[in-house]
TIBAKOL-347464 format. One line per field, with one value per residue: x, y, z of N, C-alpha, C in turn; residue in three letters. Coordinates in steps of 0.2 Angstrom, whole numbers, plus 5000, padded with zeros to 4 digits. Layout:
n_x: [X ...]
n_y: [Y ...]
n_z: [Z ...]
ca_x: [X ...]
ca_y: [Y ...]
ca_z: [Z ...]
c_x: [X ...]
c_y: [Y ...]
c_z: [Z ...]
code: [ALA ...]
This chain:
n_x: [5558 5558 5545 5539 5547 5541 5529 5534 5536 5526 5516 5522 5518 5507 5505 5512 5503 5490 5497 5504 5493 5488 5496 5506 5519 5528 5534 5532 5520 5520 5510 5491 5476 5465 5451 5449 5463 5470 5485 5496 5500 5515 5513 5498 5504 5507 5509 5496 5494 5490 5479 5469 5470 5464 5450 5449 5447 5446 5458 5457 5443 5434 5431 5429 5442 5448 5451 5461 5471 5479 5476 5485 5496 5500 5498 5509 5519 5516 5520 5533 5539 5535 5545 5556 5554 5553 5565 5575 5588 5598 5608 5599 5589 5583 5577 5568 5560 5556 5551 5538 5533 5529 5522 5510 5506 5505 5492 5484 5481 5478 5465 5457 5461 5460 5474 5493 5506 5519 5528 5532 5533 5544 5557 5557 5558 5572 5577 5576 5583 5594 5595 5595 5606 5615 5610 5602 5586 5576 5562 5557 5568 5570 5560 5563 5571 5585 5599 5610 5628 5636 5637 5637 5640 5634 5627 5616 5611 5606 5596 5588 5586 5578 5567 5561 5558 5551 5538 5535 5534 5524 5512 5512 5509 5496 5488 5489 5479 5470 5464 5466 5461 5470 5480 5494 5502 5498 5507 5520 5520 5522 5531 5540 5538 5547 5558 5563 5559 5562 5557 5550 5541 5535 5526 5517 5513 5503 5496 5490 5485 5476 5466 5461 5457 5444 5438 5434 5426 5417 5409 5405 5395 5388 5383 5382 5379 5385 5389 5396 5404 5409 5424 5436 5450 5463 5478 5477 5475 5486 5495 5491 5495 5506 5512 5509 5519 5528 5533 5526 5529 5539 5533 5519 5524 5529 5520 5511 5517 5520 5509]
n_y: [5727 5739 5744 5738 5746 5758 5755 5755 5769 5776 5771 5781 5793 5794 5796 5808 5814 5814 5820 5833 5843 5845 5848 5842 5829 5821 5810 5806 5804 5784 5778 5777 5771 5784 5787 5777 5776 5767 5758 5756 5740 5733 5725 5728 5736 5733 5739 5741 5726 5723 5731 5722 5711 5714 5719 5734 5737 5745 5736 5739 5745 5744 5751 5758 5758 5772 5768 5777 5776 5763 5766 5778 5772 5762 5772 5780 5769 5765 5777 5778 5767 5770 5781 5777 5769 5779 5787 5779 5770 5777 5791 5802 5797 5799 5813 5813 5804 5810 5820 5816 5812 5821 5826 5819 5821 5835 5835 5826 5832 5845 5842 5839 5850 5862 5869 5870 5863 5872 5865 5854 5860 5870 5865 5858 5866 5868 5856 5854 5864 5860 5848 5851 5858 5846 5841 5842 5846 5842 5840 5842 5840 5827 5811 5805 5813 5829 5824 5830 5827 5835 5849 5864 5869 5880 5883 5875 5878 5892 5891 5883 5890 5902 5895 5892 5906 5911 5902 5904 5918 5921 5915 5924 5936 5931 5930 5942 5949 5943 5945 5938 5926 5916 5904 5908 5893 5889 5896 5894 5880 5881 5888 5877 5867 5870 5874 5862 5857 5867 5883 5882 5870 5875 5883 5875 5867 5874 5876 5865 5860 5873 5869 5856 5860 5869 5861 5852 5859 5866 5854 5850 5863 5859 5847 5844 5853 5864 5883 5895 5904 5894 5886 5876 5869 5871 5864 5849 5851 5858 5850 5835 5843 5844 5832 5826 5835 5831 5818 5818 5829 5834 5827 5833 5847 5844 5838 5850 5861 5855 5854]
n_z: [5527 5527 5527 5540 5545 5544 5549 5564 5565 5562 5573 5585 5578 5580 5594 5594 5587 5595 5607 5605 5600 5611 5623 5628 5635 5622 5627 5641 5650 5648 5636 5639 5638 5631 5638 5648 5656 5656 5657 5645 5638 5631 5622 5615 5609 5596 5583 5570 5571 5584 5587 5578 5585 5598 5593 5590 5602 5618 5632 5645 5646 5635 5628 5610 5601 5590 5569 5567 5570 5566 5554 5551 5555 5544 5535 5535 5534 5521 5514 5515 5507 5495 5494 5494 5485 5472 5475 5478 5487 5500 5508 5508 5511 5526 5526 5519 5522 5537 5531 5525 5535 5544 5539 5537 5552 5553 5544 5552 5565 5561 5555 5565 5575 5570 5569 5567 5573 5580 5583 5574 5563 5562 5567 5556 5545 5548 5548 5531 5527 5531 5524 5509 5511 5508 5497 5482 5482 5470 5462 5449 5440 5436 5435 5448 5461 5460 5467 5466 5470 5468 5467 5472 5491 5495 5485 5487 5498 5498 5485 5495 5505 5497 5493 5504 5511 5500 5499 5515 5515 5502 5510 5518 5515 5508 5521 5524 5514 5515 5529 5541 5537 5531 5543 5555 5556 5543 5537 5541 5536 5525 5523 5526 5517 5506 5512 5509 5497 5486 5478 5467 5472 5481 5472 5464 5473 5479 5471 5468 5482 5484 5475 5476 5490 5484 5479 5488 5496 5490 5487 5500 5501 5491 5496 5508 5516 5520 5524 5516 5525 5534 5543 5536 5537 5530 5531 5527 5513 5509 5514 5503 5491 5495 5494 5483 5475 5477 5474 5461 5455 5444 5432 5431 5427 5416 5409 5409 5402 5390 5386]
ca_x: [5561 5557 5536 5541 5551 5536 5524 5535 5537 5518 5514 5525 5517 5500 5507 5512 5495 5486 5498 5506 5490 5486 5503 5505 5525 5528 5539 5530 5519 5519 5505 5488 5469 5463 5445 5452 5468 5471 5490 5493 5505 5520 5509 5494 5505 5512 5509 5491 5490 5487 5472 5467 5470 5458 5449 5448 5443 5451 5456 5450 5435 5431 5429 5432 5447 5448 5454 5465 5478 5481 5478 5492 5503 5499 5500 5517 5524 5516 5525 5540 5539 5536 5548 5562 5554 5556 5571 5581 5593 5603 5608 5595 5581 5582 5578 5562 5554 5554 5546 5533 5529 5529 5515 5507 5505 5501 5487 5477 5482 5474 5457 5454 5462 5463 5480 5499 5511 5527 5532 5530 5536 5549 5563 5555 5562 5578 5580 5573 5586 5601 5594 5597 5614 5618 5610 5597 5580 5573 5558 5554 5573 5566 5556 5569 5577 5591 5603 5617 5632 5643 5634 5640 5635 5632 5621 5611 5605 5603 5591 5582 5580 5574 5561 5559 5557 5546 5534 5533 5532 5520 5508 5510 5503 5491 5487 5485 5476 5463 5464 5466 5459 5478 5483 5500 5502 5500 5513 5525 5522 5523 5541 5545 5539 5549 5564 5563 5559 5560 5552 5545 5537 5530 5520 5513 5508 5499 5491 5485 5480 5470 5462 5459 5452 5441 5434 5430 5423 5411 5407 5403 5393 5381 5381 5381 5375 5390 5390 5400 5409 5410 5431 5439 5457 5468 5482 5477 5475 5493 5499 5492 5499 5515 5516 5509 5523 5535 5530 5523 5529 5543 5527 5513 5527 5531 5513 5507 5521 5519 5504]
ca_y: [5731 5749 5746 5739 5753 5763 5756 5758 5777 5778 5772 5784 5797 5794 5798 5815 5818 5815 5825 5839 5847 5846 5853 5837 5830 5815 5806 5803 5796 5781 5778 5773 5773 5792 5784 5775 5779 5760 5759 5752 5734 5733 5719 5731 5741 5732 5742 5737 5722 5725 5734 5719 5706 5717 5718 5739 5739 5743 5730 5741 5747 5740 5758 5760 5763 5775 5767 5784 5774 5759 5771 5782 5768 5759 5777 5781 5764 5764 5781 5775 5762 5774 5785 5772 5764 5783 5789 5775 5769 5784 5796 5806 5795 5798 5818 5813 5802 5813 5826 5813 5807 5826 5831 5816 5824 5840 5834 5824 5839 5852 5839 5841 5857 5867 5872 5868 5865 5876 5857 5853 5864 5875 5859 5855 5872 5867 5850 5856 5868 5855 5843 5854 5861 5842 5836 5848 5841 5846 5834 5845 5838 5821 5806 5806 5819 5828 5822 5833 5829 5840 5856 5865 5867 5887 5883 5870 5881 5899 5885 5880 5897 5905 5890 5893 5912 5911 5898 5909 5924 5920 5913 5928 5941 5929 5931 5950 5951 5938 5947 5933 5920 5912 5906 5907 5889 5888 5900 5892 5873 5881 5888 5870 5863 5876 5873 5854 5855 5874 5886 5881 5866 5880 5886 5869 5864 5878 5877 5858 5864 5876 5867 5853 5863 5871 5854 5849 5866 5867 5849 5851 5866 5858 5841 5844 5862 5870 5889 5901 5905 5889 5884 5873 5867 5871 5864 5844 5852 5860 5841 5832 5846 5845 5825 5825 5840 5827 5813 5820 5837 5835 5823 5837 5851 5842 5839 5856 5865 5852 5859]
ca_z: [5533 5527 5530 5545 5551 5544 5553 5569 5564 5561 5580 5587 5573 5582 5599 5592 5583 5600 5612 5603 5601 5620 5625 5634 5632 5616 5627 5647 5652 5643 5633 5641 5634 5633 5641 5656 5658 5657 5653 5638 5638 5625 5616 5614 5602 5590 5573 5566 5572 5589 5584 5575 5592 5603 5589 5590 5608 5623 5635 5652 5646 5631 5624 5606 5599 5582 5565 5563 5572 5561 5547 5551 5554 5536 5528 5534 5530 5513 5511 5516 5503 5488 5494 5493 5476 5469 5476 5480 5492 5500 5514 5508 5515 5532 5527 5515 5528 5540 5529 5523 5542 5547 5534 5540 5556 5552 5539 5557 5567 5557 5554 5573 5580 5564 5571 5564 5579 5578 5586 5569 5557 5565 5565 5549 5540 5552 5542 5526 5524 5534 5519 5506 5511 5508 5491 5478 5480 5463 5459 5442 5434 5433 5442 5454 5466 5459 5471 5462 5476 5465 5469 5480 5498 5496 5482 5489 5506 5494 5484 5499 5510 5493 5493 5514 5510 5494 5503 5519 5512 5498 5511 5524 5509 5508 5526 5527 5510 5519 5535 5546 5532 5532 5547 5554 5554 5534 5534 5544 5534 5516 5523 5528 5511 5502 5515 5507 5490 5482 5476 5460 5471 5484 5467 5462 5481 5482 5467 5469 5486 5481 5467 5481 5493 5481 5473 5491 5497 5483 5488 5505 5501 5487 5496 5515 5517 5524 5524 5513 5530 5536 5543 5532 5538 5522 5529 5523 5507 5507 5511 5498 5489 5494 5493 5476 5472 5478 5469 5453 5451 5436 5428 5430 5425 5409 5403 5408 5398 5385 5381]
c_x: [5558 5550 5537 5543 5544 5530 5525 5533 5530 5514 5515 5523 5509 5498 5507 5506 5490 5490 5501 5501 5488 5491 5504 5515 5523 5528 5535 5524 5519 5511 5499 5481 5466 5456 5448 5456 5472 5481 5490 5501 5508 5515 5504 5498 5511 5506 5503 5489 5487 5479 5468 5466 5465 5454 5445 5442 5450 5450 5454 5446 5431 5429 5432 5438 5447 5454 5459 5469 5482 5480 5483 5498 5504 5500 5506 5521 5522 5518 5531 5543 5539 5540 5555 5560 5558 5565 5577 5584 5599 5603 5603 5590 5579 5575 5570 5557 5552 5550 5538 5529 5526 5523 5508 5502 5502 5494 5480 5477 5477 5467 5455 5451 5460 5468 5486 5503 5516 5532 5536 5536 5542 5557 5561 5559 5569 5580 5580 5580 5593 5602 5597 5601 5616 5616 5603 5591 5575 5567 5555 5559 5570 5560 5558 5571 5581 5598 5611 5623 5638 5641 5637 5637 5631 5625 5615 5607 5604 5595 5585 5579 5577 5567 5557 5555 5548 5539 5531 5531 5526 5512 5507 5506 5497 5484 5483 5481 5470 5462 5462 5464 5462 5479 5491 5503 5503 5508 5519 5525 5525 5531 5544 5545 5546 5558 5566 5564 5559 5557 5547 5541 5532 5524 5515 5509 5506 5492 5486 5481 5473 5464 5456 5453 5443 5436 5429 5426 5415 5405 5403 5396 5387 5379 5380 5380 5379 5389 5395 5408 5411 5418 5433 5446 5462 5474 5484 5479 5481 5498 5499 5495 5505 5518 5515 5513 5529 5535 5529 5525 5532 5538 5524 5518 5528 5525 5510 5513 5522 5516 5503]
c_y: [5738 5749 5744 5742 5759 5764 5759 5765 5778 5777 5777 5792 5798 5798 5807 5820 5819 5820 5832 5843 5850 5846 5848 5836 5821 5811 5802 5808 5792 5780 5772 5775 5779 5790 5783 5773 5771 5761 5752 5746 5734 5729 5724 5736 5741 5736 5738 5730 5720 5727 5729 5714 5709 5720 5727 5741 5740 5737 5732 5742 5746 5748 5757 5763 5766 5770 5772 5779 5766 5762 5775 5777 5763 5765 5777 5775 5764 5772 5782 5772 5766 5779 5781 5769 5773 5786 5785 5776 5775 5788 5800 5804 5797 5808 5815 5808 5803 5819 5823 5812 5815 5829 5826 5818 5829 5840 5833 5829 5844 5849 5841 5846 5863 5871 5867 5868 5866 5870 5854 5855 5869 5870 5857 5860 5871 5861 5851 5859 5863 5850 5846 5858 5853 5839 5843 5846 5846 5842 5838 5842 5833 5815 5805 5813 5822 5828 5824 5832 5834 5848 5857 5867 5875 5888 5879 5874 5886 5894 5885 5887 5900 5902 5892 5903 5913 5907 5901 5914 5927 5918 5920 5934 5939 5929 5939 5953 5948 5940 5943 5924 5915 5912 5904 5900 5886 5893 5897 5883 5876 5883 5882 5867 5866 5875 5866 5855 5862 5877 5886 5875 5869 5881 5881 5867 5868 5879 5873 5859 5866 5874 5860 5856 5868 5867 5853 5853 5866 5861 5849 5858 5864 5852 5839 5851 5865 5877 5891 5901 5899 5887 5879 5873 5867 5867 5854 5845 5853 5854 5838 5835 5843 5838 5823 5828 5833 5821 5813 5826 5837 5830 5829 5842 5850 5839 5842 5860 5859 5853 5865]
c_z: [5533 5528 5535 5551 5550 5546 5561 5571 5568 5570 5582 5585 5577 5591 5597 5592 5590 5605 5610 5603 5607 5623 5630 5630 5628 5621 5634 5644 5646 5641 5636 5637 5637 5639 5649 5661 5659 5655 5647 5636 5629 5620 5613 5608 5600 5586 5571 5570 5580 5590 5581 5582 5594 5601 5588 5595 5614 5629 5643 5651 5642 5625 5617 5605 5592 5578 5564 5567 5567 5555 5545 5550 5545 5533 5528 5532 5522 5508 5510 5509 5498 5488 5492 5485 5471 5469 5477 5486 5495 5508 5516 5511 5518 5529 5524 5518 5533 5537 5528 5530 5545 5544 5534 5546 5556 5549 5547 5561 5566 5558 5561 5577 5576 5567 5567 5569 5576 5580 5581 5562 5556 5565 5559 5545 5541 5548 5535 5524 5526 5527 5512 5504 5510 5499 5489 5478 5476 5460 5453 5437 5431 5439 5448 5456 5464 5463 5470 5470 5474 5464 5474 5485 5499 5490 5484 5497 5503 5489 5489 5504 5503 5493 5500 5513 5504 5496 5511 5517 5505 5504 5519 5521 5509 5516 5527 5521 5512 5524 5539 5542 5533 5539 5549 5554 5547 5533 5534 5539 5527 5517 5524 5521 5507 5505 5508 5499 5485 5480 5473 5463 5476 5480 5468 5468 5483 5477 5466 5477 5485 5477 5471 5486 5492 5479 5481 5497 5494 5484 5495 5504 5498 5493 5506 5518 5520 5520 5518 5519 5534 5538 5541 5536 5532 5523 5527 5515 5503 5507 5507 5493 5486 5494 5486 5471 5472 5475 5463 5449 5444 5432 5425 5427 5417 5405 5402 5401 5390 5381 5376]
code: [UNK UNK UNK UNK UNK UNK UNK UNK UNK UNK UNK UNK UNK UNK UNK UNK UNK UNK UNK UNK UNK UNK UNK UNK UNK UNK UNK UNK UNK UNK UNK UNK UNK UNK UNK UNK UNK UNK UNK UNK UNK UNK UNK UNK UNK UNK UNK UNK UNK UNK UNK UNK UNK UNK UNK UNK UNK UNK UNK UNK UNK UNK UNK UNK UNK UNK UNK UNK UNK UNK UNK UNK UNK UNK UNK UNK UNK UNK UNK UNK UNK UNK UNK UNK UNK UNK UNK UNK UNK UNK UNK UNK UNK UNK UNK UNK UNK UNK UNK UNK UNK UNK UNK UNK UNK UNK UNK UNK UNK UNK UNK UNK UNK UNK UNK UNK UNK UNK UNK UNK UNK UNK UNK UNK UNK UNK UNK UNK UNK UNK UNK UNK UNK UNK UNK UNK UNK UNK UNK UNK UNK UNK UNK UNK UNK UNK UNK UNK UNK UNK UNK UNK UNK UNK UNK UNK UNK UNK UNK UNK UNK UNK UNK UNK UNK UNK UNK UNK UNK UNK UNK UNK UNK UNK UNK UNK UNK UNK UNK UNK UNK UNK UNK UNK UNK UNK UNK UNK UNK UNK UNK UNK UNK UNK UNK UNK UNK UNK UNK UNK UNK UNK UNK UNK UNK UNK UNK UNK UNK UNK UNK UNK UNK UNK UNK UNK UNK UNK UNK UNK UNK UNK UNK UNK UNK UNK UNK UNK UNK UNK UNK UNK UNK UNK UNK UNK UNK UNK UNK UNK UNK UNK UNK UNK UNK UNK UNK UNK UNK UNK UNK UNK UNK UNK UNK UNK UNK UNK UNK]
């Protein structure tokens, strides 16, 4: 049930990624093909297999449809699904698959427009911090979350704005030290990360980031001749970042200081 609820999501995830950039609204009109405006029949979009029935064509004009649409819907189901294997069963889900389906978003977003919609991210610091007045989400304690319910509710949102703030504020220095380098967009997701998960994962998910961005920077420059100045979208790199913090972080923390 939870990949199926994650593929549903993931449609609806696709909607977003096409209209939010083009200030168009999520909700009207319903969904037709961008090409020829065909409208697009409830059948046509089941989740993936739809895409498979018309075999990633449309049925007015035959145009092409992009794989980014059953990609999307299969990633966020199959993050659903490791979200629920790590963390378990809980109230806490709702808050953690919304963070995962939201960094989805932003990740095809950024690849496009290289922009962050304030659509985006701005309810995301608003849940982030909601989430965190209700349980500690610490992935350094262990494998799991520390879903402390015996904390109290003043330490759990001092926790999360420090996170919120250390996360924005770390990436807006970075902005005026790069004089436009940073844009506001990175700034505003690294306060949602930071809203979510704390500070200490702001660090890591900036550092894997970084480290990311830098491998395929390097890469693109020997192997596809991009520029020195060439624009890079940093904010994929901050996602994988921040899903690898979320997943891995108390791992990677405890092998580096192992050391």
């Amino acid at each position: 049930m939870t990949f199926i609820f994650g593929l549903i999501v993931g449609s609806f995830l696709n909607v977003c990624i096409y209209r939010l950039p083009r200030s168009m609204s999520i909700i009207m009109p319903p969904s037709s093909c961008p090409a020829c405006n065909t409208p697009i029949k409830p059948w046509e979009n089941i989740p993936v297999l739809s895409y498979i029935f018309l075999r990633g064509k449309c049925r007015g004009c035959s145009g092409k449809i992009s794989m980014r649409y059953p990609l999307v819907e299969l990633l966020n189901a199959v993050f659903y699904l490791v979200v629920l294997k790590y963390f378990s069963i809980g109230w806490h889900l709702p808050f953690l698959f919304g963070f995962v389906s939201a960094i989805i978003v932003i990740t095809f977003i950024d690849l496009d427009f290289q922009i962050i919609p304030d659509a985006i991210t701005l309810p995301g610091i608003v849940v982030g911090v909601l989430g965190a007045s209700l349980f500690i989400p610490d992935p350094f304690i262990s494998r799991q979350l520390a879903f402390n319910q015996q904390t109290s509710l003043v330490v759990g949102i001092i926790n999360s704005l420090i996170g919120m703030l250390t996360g924005g504020g770390l990436f807006y220095l970075i902005a005026i030290l790069s004089r436009g380098g940073m844009g506001g967009g990175d700034i505003k997701m690294m306060a949602m990360v930071g809203a979510f998960m704390g500070w200490k994962a702001v660090l890591l998910t900036t550092f894997i980031g970084s480290l990311t961005g830098s491998v395929i920077g390097i890469f693109l420059m020997v192997f596809k001749g991009k520029g020195r100045k060439t624009k890079i979208p940093f904010g994929p790199f901050l996602a994988c970042g921040s899903v690898v913090t979320l997943f891995f972080g108390g791992r990677i923390l405890k092998w580096y200081f192992g050391l």
